[in-house]
C-alpha positions as CSV (number, residue, x, y, z in Angstrom):
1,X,-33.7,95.1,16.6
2,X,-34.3,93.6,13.3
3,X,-36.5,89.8,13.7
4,X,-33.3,87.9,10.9
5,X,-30.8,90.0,14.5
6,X,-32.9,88.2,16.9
7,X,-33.3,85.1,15.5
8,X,-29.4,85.1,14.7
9,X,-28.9,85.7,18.3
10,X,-31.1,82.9,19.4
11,X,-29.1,80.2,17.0
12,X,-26.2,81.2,18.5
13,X,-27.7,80.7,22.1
14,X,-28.9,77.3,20.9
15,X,-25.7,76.4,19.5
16,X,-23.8,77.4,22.6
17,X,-26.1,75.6,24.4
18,X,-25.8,72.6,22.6
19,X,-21.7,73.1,22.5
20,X,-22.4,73.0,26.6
21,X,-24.2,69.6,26.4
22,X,-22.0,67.7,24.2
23,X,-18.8,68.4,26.2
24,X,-19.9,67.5,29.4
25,X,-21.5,64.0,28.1
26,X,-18.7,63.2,25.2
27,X,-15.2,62.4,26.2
28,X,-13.0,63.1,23.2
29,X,-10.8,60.0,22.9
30,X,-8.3,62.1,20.2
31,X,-6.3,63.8,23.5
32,X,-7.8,61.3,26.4
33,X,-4.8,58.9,26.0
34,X,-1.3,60.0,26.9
35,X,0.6,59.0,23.5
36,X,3.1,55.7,24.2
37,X,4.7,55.7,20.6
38,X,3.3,52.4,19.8
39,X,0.4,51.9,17.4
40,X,-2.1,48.8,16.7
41,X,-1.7,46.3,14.2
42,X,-3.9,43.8,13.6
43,X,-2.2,39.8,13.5
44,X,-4.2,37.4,10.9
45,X,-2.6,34.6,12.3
46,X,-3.9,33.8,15.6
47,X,-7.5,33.0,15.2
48,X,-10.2,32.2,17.6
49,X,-13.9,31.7,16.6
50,X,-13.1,33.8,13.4
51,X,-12.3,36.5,15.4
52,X,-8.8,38.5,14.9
53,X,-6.9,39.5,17.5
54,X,-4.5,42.8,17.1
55,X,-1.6,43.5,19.6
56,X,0.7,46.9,20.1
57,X,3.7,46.7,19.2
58,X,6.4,50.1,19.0
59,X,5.7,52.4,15.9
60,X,8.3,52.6,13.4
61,X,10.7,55.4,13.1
62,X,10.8,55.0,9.4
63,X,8.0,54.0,6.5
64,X,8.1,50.1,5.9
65,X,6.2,49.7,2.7
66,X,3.8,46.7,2.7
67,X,4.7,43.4,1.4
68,X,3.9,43.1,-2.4
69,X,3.0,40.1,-3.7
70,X,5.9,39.5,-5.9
71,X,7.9,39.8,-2.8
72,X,6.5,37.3,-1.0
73,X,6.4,34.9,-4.2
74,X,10.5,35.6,-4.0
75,X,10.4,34.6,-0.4
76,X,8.2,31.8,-0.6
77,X,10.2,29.9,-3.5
78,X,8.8,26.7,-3.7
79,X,10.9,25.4,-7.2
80,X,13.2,24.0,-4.4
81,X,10.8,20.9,-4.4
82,X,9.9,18.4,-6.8
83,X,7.2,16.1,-7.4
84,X,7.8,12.3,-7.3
85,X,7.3,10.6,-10.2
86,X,6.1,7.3,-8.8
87,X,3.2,8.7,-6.7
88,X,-0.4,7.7,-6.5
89,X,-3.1,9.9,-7.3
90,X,-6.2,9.0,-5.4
């Protein structure tokens, strides 16, 4: 045999080898979970020594686009309320 045939043979020992080693000390968390349909989302409101919480909650069926901020501007409409005209400025 040629040396590049030998030394091609001993990479792929190696390599097997290696392949060997990784899955018996790794746990490949992509297929460890059984799928529940619900998904992670992380909740900005609930706050606890600036740390955010996330819960689970069910995944949606359908694509919900995000929240623009022109819609929440519509949402949050504040021209309902006025400003007296008698009040103090400290």
């Amino acid at each position: 045999m040629k040396a590049e045939t030998k030394y091609f043979i001993e990479e792929l020992e190696r390599r097997q080898h290696l392949e060997e080693l990784y899955n018996q000390t790794y746990i490949e968390f992509d297929t460890y979970f059984k799928y529940s349909g619900k998904e992670e989302i992380r909740v900005r409101t609930y706050k606890y020594e600036d740390k955010n919480y996330s819960k689970i909650v069910k995944a949606p069926e359908e694509y919900v686009e995000p929240p623009t901020f022109l819609t929440i501007q519509e949402e949050n409409d504040m021209t309902k309320y006025k400003l007296k005209k008698d009040r103090v400025v400290w």
